[in-house]
Biopython code that builds the backbone (N, CA, C, O; Angstrom):
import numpy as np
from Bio.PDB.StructureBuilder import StructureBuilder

atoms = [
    (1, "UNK", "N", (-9.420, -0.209, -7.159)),
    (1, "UNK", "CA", (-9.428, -1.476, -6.468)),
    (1, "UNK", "C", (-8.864, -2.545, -7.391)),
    (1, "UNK", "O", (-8.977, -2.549, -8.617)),
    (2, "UNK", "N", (-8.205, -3.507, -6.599)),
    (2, "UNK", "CA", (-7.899, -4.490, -7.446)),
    (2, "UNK", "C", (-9.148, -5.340, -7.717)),
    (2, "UNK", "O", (-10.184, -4.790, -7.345)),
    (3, "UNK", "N", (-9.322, -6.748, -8.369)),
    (3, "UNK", "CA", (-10.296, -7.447, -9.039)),
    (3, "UNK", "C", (-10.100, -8.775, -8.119)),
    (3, "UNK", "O", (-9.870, -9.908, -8.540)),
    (4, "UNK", "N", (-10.259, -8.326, -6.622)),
    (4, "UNK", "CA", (-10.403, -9.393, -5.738)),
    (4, "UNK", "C", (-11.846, -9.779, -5.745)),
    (4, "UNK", "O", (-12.671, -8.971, -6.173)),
    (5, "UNK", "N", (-12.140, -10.711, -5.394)),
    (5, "UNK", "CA", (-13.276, -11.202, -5.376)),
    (5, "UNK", "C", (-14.367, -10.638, -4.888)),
    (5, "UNK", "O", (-15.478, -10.649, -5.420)),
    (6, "UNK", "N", (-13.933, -9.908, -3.407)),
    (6, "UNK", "CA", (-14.776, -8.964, -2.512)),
    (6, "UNK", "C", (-15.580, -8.023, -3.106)),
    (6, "UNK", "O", (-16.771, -7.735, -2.988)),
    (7, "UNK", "N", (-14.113, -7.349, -4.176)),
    (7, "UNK", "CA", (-14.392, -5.949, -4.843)),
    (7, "UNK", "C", (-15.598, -6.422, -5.997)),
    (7, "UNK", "O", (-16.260, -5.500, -6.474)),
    (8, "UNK", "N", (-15.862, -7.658, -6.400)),
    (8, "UNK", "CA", (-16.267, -7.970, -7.756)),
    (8, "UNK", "C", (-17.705, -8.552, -7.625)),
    (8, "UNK", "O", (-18.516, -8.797, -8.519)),
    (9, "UNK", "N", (-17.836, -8.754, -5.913)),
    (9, "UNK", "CA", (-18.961, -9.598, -5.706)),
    (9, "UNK", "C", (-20.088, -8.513, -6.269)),
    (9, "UNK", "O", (-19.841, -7.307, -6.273)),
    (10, "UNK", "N", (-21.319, -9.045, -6.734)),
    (10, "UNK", "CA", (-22.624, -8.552, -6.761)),
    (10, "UNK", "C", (-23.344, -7.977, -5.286)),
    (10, "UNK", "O", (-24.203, -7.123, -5.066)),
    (11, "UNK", "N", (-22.552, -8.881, -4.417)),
    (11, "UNK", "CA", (-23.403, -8.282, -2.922)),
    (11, "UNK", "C", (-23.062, -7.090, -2.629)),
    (11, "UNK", "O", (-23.896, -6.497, -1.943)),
    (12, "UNK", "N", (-22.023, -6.447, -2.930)),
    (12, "UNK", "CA", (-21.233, -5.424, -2.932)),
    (12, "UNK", "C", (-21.664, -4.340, -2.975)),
    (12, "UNK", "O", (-21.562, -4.064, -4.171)),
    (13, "UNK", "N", (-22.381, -2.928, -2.150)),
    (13, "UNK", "CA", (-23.536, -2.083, -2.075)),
    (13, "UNK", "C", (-22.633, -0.667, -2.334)),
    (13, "UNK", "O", (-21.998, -0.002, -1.515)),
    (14, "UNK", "N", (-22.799, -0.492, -3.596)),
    (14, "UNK", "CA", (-21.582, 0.943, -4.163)),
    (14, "UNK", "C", (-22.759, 1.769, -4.166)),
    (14, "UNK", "O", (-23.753, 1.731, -4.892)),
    (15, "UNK", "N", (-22.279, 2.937, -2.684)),
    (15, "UNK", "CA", (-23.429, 4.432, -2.682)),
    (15, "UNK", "C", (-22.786, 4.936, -4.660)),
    (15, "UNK", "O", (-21.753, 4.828, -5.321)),
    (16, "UNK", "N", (-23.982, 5.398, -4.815)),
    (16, "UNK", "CA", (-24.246, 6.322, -6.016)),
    (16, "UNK", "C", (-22.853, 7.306, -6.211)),
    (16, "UNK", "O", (-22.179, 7.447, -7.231)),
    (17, "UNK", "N", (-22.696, 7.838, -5.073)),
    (17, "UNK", "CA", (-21.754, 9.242, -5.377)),
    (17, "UNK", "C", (-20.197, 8.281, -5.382)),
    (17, "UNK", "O", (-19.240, 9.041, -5.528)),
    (18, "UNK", "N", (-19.841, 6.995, -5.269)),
    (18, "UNK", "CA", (-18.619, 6.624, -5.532)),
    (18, "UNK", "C", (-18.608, 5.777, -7.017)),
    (18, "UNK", "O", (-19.377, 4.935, -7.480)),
    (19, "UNK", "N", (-17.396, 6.393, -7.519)),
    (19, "UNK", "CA", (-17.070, 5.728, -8.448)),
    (19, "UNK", "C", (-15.715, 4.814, -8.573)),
    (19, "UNK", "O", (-14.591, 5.260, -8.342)),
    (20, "UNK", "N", (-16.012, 3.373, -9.000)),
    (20, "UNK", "CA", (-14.894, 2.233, -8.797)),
    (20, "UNK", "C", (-14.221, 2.359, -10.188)),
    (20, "UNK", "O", (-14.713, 2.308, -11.315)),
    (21, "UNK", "N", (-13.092, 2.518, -9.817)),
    (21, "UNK", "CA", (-11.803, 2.054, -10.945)),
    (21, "UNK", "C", (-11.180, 0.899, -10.528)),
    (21, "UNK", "O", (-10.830, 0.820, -9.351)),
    (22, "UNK", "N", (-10.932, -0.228, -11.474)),
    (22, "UNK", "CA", (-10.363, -1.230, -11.385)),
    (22, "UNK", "C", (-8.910, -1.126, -11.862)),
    (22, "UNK", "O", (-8.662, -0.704, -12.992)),
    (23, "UNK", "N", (-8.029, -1.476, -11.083)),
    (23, "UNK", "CA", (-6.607, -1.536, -11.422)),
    (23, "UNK", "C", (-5.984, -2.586, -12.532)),
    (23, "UNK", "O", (-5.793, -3.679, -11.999)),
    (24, "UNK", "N", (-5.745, -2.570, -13.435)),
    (24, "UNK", "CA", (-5.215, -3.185, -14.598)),
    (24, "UNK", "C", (-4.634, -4.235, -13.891)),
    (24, "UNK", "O", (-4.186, -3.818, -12.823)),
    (25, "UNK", "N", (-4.455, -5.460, -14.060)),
    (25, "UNK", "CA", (-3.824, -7.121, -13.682)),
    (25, "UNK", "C", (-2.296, -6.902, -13.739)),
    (25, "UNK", "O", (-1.942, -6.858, -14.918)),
    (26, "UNK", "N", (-1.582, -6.797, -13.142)),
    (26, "UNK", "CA", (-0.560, -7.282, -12.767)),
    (26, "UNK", "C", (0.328, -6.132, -12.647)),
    (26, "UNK", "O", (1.504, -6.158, -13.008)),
    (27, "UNK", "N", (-0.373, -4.923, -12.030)),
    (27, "UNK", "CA", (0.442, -3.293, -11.724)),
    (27, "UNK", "C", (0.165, -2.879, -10.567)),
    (27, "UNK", "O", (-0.747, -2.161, -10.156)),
    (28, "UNK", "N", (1.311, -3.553, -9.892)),
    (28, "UNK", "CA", (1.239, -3.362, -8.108)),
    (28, "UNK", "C", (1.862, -2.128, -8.180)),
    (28, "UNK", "O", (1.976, -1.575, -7.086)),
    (29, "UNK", "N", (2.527, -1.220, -9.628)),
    (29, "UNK", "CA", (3.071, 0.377, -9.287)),
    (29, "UNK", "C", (1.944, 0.755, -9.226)),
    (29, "UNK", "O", (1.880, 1.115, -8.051)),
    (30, "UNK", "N", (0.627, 1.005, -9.818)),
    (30, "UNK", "CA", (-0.544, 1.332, -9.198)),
    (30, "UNK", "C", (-1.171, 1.750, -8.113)),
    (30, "UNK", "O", (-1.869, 2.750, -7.944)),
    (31, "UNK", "N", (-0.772, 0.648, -7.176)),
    (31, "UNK", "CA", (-1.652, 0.172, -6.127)),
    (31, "UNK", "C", (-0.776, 1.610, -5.074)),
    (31, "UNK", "O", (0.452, 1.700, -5.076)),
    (32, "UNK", "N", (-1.307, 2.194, -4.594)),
    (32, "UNK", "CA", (-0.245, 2.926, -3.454)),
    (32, "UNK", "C", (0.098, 2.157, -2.090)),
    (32, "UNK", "O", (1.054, 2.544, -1.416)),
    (33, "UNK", "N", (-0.738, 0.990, -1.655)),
    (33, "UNK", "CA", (-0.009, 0.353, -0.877)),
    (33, "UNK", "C", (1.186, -0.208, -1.068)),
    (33, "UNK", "O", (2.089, -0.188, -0.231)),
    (34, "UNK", "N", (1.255, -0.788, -2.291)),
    (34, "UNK", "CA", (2.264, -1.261, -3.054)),
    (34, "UNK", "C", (3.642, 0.097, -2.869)),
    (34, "UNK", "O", (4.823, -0.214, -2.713)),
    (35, "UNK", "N", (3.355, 0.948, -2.906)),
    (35, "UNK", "CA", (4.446, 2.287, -2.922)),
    (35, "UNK", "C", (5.103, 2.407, -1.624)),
    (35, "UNK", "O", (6.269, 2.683, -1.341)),
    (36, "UNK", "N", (4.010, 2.117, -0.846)),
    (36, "UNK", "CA", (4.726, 2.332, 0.519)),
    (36, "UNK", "C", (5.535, 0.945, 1.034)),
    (36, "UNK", "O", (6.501, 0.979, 1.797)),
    (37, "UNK", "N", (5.006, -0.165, 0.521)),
    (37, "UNK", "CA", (5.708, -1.216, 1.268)),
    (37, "UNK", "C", (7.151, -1.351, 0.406)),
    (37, "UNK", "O", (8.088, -1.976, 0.904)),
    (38, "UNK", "N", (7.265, -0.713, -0.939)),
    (38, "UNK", "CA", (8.525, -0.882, -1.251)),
    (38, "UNK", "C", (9.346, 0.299, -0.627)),
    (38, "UNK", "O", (10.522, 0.014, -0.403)),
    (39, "UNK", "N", (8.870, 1.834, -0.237)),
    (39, "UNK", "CA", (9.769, 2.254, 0.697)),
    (39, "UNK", "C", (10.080, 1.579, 2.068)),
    (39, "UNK", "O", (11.233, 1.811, 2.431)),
    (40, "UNK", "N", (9.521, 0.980, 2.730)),
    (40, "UNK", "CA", (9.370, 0.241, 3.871)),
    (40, "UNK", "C", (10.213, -0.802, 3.882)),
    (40, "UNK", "O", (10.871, -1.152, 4.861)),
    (41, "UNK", "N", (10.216, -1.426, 2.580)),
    (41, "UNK", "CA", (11.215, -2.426, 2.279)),
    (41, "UNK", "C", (12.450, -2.029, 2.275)),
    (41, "UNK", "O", (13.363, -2.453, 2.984)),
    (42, "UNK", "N", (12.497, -0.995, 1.264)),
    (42, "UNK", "CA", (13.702, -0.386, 1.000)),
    (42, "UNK", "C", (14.880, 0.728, 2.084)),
    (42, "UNK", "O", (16.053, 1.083, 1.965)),
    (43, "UNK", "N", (13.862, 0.956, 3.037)),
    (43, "UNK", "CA", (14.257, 2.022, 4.057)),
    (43, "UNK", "C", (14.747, 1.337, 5.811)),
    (43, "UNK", "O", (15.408, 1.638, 6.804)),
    (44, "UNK", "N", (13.869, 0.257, 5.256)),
    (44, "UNK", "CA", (13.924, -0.507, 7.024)),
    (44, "UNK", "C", (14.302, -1.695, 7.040)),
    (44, "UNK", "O", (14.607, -2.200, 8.121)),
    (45, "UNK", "N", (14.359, -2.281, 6.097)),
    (45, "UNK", "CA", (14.721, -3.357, 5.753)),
    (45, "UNK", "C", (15.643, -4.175, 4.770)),
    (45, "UNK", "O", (15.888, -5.381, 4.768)),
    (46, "UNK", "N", (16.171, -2.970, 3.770)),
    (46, "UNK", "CA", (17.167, -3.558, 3.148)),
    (46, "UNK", "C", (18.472, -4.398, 3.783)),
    (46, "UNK", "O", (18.857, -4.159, 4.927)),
    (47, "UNK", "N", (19.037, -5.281, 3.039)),
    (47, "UNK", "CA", (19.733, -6.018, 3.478)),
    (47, "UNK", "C", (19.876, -6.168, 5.043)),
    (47, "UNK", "O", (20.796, -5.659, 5.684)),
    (48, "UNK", "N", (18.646, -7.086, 5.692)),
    (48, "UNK", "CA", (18.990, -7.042, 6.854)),
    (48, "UNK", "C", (18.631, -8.710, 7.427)),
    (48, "UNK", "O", (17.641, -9.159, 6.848)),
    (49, "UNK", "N", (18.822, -9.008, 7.740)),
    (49, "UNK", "CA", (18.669, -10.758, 8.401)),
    (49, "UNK", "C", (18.082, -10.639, 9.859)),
    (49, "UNK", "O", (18.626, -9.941, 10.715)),
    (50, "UNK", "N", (17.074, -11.282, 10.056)),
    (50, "UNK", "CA", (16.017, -11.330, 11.913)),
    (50, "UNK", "C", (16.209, -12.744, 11.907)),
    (50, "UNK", "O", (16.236, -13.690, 11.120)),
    (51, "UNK", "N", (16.360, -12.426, 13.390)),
    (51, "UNK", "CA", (16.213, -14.240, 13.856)),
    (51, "UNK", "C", (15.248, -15.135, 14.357)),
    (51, "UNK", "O", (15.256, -16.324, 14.675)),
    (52, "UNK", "N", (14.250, -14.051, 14.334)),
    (52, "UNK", "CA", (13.020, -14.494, 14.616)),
    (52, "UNK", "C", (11.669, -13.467, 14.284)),
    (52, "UNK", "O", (11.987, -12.303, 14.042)),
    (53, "UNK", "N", (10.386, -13.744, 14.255)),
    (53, "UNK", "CA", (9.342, -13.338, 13.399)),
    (53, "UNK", "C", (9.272, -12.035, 14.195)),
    (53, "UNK", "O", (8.879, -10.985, 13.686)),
    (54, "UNK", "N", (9.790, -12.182, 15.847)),
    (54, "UNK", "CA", (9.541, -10.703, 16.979)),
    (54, "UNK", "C", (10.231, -9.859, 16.202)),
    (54, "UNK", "O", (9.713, -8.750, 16.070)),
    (55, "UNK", "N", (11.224, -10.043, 15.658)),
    (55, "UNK", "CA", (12.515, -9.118, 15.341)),
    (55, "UNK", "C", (11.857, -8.450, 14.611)),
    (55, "UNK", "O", (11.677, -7.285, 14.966)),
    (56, "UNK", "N", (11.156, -8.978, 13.133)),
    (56, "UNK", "CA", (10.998, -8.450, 12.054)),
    (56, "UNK", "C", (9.687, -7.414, 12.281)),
    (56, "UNK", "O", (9.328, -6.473, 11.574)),
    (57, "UNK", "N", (8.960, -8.067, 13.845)),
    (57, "UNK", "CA", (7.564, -7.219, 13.791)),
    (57, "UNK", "C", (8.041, -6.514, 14.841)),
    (57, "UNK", "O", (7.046, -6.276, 15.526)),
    (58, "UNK", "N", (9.418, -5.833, 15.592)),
    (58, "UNK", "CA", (9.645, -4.626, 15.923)),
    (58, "UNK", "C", (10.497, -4.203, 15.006)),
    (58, "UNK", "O", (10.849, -3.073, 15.347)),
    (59, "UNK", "N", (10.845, -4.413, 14.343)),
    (59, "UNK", "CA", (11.352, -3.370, 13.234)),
    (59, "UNK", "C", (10.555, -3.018, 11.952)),
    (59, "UNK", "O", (11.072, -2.369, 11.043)),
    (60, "UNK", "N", (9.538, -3.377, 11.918)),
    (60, "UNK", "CA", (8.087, -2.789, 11.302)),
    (60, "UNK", "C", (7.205, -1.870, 12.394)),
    (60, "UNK", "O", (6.435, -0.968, 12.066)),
    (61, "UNK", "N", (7.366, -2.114, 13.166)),
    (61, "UNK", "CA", (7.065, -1.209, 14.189)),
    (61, "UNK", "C", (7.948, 0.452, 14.026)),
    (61, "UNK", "O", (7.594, 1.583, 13.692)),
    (62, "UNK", "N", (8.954, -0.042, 14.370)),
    (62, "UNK", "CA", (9.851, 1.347, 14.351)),
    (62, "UNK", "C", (9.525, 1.704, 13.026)),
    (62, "UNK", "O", (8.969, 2.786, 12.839)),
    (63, "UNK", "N", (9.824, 0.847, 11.937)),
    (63, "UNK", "CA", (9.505, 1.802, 10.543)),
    (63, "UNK", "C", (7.851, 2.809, 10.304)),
    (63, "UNK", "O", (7.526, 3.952, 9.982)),
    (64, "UNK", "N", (7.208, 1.553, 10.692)),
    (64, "UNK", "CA", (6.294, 2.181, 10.724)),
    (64, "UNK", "C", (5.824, 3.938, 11.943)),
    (64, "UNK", "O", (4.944, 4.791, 11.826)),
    (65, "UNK", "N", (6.250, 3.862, 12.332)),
    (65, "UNK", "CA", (6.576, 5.215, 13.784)),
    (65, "UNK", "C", (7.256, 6.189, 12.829)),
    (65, "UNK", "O", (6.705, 7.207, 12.410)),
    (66, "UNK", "N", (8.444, 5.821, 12.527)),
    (66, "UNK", "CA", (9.182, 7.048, 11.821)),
    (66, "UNK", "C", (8.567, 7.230, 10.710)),
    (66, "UNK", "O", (8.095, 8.357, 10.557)),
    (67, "UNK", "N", (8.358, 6.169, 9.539)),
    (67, "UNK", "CA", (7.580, 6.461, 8.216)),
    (67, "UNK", "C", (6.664, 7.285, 8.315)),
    (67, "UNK", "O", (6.486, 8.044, 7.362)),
    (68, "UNK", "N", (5.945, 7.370, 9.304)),
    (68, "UNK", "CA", (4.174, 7.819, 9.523)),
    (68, "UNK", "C", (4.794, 9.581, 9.504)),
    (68, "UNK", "O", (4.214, 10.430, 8.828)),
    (69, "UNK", "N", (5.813, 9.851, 10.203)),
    (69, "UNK", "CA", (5.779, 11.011, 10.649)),
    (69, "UNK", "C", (5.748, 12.144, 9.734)),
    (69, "UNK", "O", (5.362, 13.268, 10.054)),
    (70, "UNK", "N", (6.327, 11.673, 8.150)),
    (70, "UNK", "CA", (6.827, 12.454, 7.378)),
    (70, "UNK", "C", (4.800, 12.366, 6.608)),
    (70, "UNK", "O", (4.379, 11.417, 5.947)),
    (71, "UNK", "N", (4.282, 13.150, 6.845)),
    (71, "UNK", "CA", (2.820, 12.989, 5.553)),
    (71, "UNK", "C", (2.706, 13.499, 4.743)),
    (71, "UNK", "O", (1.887, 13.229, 3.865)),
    (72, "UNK", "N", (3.626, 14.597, 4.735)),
    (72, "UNK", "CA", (4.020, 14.956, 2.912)),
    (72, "UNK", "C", (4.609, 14.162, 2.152)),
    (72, "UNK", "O", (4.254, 14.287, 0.980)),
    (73, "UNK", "N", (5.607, 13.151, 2.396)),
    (73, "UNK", "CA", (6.013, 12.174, 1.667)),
    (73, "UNK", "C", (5.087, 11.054, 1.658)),
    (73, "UNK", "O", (5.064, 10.203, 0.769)),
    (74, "UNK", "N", (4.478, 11.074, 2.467)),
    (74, "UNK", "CA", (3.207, 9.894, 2.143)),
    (74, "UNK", "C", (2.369, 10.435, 1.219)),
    (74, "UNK", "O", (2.481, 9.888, 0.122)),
    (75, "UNK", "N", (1.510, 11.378, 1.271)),
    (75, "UNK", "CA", (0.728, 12.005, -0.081)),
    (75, "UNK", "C", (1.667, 11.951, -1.087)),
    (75, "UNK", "O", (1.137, 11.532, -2.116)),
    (76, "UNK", "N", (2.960, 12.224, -1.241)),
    (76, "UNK", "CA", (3.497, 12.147, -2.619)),
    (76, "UNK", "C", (3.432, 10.732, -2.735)),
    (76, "UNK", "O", (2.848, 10.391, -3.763)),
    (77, "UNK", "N", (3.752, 9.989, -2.174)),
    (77, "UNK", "CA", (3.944, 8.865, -2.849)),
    (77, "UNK", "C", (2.823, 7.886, -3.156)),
    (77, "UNK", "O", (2.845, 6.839, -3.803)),
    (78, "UNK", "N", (1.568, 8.677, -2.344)),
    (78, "UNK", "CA", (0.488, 7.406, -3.048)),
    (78, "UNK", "C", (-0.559, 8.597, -3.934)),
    (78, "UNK", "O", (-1.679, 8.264, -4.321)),
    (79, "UNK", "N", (-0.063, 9.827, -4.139)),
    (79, "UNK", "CA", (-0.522, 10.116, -5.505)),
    (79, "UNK", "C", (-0.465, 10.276, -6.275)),
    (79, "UNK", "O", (0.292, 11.097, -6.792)),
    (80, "UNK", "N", (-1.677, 9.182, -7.102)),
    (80, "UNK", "CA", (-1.756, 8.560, -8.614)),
    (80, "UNK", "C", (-2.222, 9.703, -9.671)),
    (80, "UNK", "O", (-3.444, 9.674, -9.813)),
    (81, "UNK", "N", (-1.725, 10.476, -10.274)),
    (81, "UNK", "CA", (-2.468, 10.904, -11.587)),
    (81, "UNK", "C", (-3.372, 10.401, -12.500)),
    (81, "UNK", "O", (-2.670, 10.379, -13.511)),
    (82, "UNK", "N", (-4.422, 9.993, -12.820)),
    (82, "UNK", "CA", (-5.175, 8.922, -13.690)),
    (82, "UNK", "C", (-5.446, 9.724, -14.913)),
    (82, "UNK", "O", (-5.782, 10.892, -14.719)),
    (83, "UNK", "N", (-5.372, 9.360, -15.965)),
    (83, "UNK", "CA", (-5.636, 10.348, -17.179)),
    (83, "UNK", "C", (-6.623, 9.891, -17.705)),
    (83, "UNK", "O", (-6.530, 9.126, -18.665)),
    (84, "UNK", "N", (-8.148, 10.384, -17.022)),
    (84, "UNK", "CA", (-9.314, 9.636, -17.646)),
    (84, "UNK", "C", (-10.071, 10.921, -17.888)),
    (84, "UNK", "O", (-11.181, 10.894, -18.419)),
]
sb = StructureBuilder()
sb.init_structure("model")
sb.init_model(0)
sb.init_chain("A")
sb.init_seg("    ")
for serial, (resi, resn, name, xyz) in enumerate(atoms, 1):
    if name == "N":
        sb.init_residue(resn, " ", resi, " ")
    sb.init_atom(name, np.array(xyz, "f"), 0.0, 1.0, " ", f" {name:<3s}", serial, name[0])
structure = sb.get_structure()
């Protein structure tokens, strides 16, 4: 998790059997959301210009439809090796 506030609060009720790793400050290669939105970026959206906010949220749409389909390339790409 990153060191959002949510993640950091005291109210915050962590069952026993999970254990929290905090993501080092300023390593969005880390983060695997971070992994996918730069393929997303990079796949559906490179160099492209919308003329309006609809445009950009059906063509996150479509990316998102085709992206989803492949889930072997999704497990590769949001898994992290941690060497702890």
């Amino acid at each position: 998790m990153d060191k959002a506030s949510w993640h950091t609060t005291q109210q915050l009720q962590i069952p026993e059997n999970i254990t929290i790793w905090f993501l080092p400050s300023y390593s969005p290669e880390l983060n695997p959301v971070e992994l996918i939105w730069r393929e997303l970026r990079a796949k559906y959206f490179n160099n492209r210009t919308f003329k309006s906010l609809m445009q950009v949220d059906d063509q996150l749409e479509i990316a998102l439809k085709e992206f989803t389909k492949d889930k072997e390339a999704i497990k590769k790409l949001t898994k992290i090796n941690y060497l702890y």
